[in-house]
KEKE-3310 file (N, C-alpha, C; in steps of 0.2 Angstrom, whole numbers, plus 5000, padded with zeros to 4 digits):
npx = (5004:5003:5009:5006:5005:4993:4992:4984:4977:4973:4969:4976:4974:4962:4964:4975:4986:4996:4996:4992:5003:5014:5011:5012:5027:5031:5027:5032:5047:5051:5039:5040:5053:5051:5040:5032:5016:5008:4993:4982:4973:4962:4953:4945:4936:4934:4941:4950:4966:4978:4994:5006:5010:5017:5013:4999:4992:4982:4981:4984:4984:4997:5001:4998:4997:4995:4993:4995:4991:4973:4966:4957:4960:4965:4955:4944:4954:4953:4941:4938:4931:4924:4934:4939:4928:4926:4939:4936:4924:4931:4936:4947:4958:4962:4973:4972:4978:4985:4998:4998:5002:5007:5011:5019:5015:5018:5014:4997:4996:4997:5003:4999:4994:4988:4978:4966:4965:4974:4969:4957:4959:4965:4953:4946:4953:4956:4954:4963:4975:4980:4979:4990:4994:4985:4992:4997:4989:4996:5006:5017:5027:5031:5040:5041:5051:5065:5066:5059:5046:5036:5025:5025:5030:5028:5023:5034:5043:5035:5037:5048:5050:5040:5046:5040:5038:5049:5051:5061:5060:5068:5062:5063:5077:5077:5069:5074:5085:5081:5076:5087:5095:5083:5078:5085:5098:5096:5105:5119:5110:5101:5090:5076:5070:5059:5047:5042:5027:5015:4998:4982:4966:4963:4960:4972:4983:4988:4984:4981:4991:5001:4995:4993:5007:5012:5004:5009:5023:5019:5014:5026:5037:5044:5053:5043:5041:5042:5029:5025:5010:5005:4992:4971:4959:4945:4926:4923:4920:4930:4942:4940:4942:4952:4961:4958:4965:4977:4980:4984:4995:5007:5006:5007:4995:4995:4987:4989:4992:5004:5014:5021:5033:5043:5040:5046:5060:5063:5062:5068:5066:5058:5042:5035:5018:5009:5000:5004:5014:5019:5028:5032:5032:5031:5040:5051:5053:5056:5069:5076:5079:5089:5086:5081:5071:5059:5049:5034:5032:5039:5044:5046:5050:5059:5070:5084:5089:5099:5095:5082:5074:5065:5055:5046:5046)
npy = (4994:5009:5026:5045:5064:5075:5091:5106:5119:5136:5143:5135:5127:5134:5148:5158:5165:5172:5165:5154:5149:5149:5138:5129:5130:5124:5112:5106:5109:5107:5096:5086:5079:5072:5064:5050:5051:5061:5073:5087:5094:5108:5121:5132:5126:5114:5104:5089:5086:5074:5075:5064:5050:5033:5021:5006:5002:5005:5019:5027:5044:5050:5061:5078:5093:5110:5126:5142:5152:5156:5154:5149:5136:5134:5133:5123:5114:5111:5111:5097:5084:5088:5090:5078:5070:5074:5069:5055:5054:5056:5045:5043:5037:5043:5042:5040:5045:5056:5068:5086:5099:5116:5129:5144:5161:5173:5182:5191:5203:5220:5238:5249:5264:5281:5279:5274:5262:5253:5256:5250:5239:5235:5233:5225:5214:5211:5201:5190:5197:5191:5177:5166:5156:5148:5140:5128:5118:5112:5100:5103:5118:5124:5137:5151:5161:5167:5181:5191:5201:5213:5213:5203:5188:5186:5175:5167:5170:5165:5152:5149:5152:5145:5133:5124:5113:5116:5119:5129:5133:5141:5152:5163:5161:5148:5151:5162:5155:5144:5153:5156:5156:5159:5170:5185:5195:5214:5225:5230:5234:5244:5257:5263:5277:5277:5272:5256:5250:5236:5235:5233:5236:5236:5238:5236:5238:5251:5261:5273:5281:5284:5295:5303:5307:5311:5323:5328:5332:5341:5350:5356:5357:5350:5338:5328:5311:5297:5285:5271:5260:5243:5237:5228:5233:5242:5246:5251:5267:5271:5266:5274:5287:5287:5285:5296:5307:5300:5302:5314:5317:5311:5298:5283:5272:5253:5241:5228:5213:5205:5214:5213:5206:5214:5226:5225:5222:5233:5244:5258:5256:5243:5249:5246:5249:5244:5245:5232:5216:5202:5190:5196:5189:5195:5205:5196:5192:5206:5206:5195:5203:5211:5219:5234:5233:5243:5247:5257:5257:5243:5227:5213:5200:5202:5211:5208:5207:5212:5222:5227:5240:5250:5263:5269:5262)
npz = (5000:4995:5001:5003:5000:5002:4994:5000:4996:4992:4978:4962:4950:4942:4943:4939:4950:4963:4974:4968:4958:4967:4973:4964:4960:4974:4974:4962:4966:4978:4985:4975:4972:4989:4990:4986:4980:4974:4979:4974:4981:4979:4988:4985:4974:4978:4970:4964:4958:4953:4954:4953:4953:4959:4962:4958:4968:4981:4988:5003:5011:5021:5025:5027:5019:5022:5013:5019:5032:5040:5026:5015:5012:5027:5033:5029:5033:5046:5049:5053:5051:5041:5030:5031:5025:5014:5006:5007:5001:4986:4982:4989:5001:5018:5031:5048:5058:5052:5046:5049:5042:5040:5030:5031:5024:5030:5044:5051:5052:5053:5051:5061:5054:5051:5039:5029:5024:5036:5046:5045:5041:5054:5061:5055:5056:5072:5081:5074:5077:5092:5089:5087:5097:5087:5079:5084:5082:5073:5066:5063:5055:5040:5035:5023:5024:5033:5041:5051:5059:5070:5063:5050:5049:5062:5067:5067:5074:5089:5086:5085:5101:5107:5105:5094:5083:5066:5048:5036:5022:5010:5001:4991:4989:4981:4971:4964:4961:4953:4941:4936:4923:4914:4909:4899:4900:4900:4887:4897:4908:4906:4909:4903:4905:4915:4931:4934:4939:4946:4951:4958:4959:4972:4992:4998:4990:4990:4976:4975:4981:4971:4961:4973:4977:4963:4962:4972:4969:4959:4966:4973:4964:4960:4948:4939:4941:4926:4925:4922:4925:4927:4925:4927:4917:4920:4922:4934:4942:4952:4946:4932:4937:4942:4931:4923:4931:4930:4918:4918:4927:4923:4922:4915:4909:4906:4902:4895:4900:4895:4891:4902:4906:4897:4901:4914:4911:4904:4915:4925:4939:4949:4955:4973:4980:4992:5006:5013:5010:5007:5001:4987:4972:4958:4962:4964:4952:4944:4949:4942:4932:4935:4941:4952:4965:4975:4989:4994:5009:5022:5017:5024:5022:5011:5016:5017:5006:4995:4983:4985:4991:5004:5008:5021:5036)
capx = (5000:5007:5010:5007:5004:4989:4993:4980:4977:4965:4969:4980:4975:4960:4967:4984:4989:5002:4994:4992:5011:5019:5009:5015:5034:5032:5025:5039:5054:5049:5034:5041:5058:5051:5034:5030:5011:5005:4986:4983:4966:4959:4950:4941:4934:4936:4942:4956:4972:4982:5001:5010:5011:5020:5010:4994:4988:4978:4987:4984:4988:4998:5002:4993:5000:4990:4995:4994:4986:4968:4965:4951:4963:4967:4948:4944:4957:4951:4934:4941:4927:4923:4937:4940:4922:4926:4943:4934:4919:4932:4937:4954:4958:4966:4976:4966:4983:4989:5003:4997:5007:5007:5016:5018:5019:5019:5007:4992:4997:4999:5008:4994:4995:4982:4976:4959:4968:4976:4963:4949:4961:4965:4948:4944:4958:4956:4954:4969:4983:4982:4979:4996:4991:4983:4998:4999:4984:4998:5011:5024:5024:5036:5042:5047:5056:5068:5067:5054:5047:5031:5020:5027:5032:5029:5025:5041:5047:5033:5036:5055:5050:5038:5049:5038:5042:5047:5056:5063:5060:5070:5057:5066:5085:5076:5065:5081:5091:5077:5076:5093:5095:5078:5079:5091:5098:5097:5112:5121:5105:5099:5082:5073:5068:5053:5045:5036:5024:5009:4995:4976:4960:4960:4965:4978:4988:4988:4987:4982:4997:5004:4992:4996:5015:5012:5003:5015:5029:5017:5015:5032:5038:5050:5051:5039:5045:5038:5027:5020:5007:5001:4983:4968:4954:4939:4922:4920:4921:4937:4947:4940:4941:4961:4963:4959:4968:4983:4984:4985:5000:5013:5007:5005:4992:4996:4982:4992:4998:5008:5019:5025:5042:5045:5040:5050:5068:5066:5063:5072:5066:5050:5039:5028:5016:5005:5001:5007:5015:5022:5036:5027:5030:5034:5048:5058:5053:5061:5075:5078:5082:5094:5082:5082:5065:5059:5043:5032:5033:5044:5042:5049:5053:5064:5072:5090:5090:5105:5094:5079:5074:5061:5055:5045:5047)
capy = (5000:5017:5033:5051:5068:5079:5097:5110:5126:5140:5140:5128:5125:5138:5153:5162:5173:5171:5157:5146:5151:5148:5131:5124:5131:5122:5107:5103:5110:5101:5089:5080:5075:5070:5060:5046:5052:5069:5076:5094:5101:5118:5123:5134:5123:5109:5100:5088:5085:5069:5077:5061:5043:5026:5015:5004:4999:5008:5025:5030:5048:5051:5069:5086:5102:5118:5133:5149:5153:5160:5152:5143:5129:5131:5134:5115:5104:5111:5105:5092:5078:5090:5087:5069:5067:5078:5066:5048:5056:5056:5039:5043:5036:5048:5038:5041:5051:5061:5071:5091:5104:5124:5134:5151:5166:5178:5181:5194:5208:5226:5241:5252:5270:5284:5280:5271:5254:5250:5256:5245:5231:5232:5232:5218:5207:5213:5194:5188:5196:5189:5171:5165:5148:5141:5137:5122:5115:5108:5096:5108:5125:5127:5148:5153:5166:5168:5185:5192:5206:5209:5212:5200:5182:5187:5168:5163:5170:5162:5145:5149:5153:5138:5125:5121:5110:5119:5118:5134:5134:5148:5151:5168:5160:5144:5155:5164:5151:5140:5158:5165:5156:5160:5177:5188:5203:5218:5225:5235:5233:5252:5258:5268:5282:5277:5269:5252:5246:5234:5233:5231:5240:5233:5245:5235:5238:5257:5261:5281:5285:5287:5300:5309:5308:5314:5327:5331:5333:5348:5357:5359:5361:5345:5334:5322:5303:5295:5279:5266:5256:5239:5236:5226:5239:5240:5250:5260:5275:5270:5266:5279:5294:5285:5286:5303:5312:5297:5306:5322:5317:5309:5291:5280:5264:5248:5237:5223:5210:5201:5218:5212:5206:5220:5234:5224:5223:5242:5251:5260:5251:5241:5251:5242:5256:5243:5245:5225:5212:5195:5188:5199:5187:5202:5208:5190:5192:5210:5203:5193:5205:5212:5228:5236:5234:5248:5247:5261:5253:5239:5220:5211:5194:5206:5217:5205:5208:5220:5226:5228:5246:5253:5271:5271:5258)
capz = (5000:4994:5006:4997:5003:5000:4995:4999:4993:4987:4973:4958:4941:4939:4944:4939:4953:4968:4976:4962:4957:4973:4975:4958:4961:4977:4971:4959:4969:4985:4985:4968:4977:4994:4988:4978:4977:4976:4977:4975:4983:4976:4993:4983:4969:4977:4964:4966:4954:4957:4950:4954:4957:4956:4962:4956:4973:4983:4992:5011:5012:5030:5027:5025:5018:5019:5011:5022:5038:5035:5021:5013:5014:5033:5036:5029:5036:5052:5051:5052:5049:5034:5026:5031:5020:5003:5002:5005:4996:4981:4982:4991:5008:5024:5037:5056:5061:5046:5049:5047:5040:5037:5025:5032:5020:5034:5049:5046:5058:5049:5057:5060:5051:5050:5034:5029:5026:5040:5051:5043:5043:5061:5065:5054:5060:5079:5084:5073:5079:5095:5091:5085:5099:5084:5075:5087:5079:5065:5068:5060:5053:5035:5035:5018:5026:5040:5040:5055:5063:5073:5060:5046:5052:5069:5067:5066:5081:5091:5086:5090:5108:5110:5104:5089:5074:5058:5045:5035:5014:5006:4993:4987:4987:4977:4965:4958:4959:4949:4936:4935:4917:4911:4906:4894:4903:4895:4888:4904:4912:4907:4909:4897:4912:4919:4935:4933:4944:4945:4956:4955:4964:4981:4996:5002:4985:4991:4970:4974:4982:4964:4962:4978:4975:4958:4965:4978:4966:4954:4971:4975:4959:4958:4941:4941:4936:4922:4928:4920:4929:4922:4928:4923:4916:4924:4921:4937:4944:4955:4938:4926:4939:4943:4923:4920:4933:4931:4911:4921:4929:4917:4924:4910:4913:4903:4902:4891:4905:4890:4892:4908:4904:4893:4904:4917:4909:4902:4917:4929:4942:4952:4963:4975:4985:4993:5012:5014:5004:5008:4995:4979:4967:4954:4964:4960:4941:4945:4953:4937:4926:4939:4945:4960:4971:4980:4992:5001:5016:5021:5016:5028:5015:5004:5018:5018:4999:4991:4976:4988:4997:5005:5011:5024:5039)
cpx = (5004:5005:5005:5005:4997:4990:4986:4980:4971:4965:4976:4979:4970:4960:4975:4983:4995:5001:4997:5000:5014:5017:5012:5023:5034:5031:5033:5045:5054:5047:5037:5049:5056:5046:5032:5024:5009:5000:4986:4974:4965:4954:4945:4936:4933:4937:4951:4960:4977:4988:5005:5008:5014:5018:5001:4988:4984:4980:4980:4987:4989:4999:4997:4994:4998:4994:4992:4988:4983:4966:4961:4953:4965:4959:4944:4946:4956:4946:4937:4938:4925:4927:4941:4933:4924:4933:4939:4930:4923:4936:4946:4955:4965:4969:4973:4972:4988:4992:4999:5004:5008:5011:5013:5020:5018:5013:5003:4994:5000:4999:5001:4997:4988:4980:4970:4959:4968:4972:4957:4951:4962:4958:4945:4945:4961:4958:4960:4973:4984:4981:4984:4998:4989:4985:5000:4992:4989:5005:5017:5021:5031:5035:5045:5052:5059:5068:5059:5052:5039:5025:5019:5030:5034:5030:5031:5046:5042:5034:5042:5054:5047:5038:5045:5039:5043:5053:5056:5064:5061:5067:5061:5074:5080:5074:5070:5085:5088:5077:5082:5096:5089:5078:5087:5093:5098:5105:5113:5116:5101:5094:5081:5068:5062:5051:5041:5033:5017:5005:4986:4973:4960:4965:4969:4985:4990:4989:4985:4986:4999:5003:4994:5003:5016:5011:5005:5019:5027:5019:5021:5037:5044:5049:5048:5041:5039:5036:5023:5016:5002:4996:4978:4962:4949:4934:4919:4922:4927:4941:4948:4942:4951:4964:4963:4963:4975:4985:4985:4993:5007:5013:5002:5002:4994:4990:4982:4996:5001:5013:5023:5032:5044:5047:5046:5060:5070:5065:5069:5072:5058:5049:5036:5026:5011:5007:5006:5006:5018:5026:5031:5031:5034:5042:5053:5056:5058:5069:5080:5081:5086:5091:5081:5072:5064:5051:5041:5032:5038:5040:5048:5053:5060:5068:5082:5094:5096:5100:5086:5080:5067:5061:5052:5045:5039)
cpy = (5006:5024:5039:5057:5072:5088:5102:5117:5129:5141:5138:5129:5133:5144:5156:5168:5170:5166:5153:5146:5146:5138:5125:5124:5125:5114:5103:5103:5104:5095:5083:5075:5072:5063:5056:5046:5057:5072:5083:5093:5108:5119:5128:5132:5116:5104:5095:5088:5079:5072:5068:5054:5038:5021:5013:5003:5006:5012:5027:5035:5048:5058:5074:5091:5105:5126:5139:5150:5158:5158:5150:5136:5126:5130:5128:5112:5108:5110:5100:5084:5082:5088:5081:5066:5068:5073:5059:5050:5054:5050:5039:5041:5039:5043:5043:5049:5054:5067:5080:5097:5110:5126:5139:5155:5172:5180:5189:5201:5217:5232:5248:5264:5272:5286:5275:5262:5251:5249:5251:5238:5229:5231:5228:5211:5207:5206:5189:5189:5191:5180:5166:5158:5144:5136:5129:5115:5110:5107:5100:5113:5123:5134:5147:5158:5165:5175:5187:5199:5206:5211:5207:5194:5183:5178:5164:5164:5165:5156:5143:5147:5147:5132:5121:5117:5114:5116:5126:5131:5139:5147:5156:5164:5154:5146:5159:5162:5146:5144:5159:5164:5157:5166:5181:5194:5208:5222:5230:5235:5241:5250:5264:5274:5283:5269:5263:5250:5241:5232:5233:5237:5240:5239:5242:5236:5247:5262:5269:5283:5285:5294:5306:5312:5313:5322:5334:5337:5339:5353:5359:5361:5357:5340:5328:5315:5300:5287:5276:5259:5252:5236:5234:5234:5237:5246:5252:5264:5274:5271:5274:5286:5292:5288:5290:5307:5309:5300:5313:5323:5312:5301:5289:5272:5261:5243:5228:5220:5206:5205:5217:5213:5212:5226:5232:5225:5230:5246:5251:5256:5250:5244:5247:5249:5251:5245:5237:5219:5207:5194:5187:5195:5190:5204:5203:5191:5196:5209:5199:5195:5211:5221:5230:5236:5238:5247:5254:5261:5244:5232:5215:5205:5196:5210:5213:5206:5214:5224:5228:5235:5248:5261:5274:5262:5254)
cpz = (5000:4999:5001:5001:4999:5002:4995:4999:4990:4979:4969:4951:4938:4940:4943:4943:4959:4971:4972:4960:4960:4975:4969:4958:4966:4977:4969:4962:4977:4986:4978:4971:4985:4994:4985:4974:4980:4976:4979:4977:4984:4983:4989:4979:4973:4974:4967:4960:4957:4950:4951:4958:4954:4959:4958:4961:4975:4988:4998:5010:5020:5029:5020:5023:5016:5019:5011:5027:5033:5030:5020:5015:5022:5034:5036:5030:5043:5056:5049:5050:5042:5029:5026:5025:5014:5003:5002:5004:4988:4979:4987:5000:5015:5030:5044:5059:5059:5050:5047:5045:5038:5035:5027:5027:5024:5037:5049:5049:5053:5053:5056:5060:5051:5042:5032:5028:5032:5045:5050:5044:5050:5065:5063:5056:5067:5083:5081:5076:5085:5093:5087:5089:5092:5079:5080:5087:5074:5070:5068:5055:5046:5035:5029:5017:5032:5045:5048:5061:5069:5070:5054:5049:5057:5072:5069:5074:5088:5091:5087:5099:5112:5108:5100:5084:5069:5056:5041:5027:5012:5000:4989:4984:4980:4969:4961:4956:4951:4941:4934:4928:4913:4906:4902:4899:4901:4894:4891:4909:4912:4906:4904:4900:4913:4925:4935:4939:4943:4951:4953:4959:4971:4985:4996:4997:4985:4984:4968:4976:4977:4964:4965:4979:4970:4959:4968:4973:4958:4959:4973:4969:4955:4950:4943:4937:4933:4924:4925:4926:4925:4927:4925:4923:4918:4921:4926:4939:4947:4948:4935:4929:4938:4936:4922:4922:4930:4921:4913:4921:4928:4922:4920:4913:4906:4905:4899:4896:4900:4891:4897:4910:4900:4897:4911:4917:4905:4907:4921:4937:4944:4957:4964:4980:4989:5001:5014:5011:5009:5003:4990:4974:4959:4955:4964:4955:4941:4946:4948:4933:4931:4941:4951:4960:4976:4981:4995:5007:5015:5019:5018:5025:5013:5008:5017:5012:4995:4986:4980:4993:4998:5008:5016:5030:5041)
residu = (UNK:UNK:UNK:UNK:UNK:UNK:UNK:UNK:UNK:UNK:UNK:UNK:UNK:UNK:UNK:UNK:UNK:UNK:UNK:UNK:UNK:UNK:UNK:UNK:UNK:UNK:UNK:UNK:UNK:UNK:UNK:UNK:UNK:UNK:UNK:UNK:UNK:UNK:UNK:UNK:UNK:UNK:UNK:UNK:UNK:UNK:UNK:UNK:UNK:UNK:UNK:UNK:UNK:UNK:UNK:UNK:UNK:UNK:UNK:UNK:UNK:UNK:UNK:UNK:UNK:UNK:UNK:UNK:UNK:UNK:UNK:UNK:UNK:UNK:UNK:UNK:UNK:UNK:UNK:UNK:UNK:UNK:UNK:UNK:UNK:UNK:UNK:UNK:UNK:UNK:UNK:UNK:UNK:UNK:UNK:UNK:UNK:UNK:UNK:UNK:UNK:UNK:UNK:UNK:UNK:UNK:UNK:UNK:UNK:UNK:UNK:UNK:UNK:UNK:UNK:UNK:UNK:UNK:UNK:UNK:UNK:UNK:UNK:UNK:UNK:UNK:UNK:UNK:UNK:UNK:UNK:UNK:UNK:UNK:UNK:UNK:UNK:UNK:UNK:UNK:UNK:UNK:UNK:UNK:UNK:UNK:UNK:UNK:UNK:UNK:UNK:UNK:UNK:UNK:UNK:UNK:UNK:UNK:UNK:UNK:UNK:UNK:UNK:UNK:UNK:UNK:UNK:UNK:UNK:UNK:UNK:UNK:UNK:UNK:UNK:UNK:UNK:UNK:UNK:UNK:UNK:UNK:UNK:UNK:UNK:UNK:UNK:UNK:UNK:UNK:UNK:UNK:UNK:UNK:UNK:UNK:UNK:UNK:UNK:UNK:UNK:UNK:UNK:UNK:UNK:UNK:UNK:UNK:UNK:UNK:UNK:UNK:UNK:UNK:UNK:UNK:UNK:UNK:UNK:UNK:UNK:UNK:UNK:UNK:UNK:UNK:UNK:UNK:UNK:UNK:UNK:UNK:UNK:UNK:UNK:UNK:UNK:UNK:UNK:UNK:UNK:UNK:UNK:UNK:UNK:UNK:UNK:UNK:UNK:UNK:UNK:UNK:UNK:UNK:UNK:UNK:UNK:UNK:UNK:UNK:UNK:UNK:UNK:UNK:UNK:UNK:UNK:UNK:UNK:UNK:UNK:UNK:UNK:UNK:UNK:UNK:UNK:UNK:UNK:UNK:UNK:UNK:UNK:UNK:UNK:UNK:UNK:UNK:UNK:UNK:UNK:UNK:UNK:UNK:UNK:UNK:UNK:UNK:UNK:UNK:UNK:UNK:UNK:UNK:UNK:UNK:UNK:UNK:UNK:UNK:UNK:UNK:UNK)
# end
């Protein structure tokens, strides 16, 4: 009878964003040399995927990897007869005292500013901060970072102090070591003198502060940087008002995410303005074609990094 591990996650195959990325990098780099049989569950769809097996017989999974407190995926293997049902509903059989396991991408805690984000987050996630206990729900924790502060894998230090199991996956060192022949570099590595950035509508991607910067730098009289921001286009008022002023003020939208890699190895360098980011994804693409990363605030993941700066703490 074969062993195998059950990955879970929100999303996998029918979504492309950082999740789904991070779950398939991880998959391969990791789960493909440890396991002999792999099942991914989409916590959101649930839908499964068997990636991997060598055997014919009949597999008992013993172990559980859920990726990211909070999660759809924590939120299911915690009911724990729930999701003991949707896998022997789908013909697969769970062993009684499967091993549990968490991928931390950084614990939720945001450094509280007087600005409408922070404020609404801390009074959304009032009940999270403090319950960092319930990492002892899972046998072991995996950190893809070492790096910690007390809003950003605050986790890490608590599982230090009470002598928890982990393990430590440098997903940033892996992720570039896995790319560093992918890409061409440009020649010299010059920019073509503008600022790329990409973010989307949600507050926590802070994508008016351009705006206000921009702004800034009329009313005092200083030269304004030329900024391109690649963003899906939208039809409402949020966008269209953003798109008028943002032709106001020499920041140009891109709406062609096929331009990615382009706009990435010709600029000057990657902004990120979001309030709070975990290991963006973007900023290793960045890091690829040998650009400097510069954040609004810090990103605790990235802060050990040479080509990495931020501006305000």
């Amino acid at each position: 009878m074969s062993k195998g591990v059950i990955f879970v996650t929100d999303t996998y195959k029918r979504t492309v964003n950082g999740i789904a990325v991070f779950s398939e990098f991880y998959i391969n780099d990791v789960l493909m040399h440890k396991y002999d049989t792999i099942l991914v569950l989409e916590a959101v769809t649930q839908d499964f995927f068997q990636i991997k097996t060598n055997s014919n017989d009949s597999i008992v999974f013993d172990t559980v990897i859920v990726n990211a407190h909070f999660s759809g995926a924590d939120k299911l293997v915690r009911k724990l007869n729930q999701f003991k049902a949707l896998v022997e509903d789908n013909g697969y059989v769970l062993e009684n005292n499967f091993k549990k396991i968490i991928i931390s991408h950084g614990w939720v805690a945001v450094k509280l500013r007087f600005h409408f984000y922070p404020i609404y987050y801390k009074l959304k996630n009032i009940i999270r901060v403090g319950q960092l206990h319930r990492l002892k729900y899972y046998d072991e924790v995996c950190f893809i970072s070492g790096s910690s502060d007390n809003y950003r894998h605050s986790d890490f230090t608590y599982v230090k102090a009470n002598k928890l199991k982990y393990e430590l996956y440098d997903f940033i060192k892996a992720y570039l070591v896995r790319h560093q022949s992918d890409v061409k570099q440009p020649l010299d590595n010059q920019g073509n003198g503008f600022v790329f950035t990409i973010a989307n509508f949600e507050p926590v991607k802070n994508i008016w502060w351009l705006v206000r910067y921009a702004i800034q730098r009329k009313i005092t009289g200083s030269k304004p940087k030329n900024i391109i921001l690649l963003t899906q286009q939208k039809a409402s008022i949020n966008y269209l008002l953003f798109a008028f002023l943002a032709n106001k003020l020499n920041i140009a939208i891109c709406n062609n995410q096929h331009k990615k890699n382009e706009l990435l190895s010709t600029c000057d360098y990657f902004f990120i303005p979001s309030y709070s980011e975990y290991t963006p994804l973007v900023a290793l693409e960045a890091f690829k074609y040998n650009k400097q990363v510069v954040s609004l605030y810090k990103i605790t993941a990235l802060s050990p990094l040479p080509k990495y700066h931020y501006l305000k703490p």
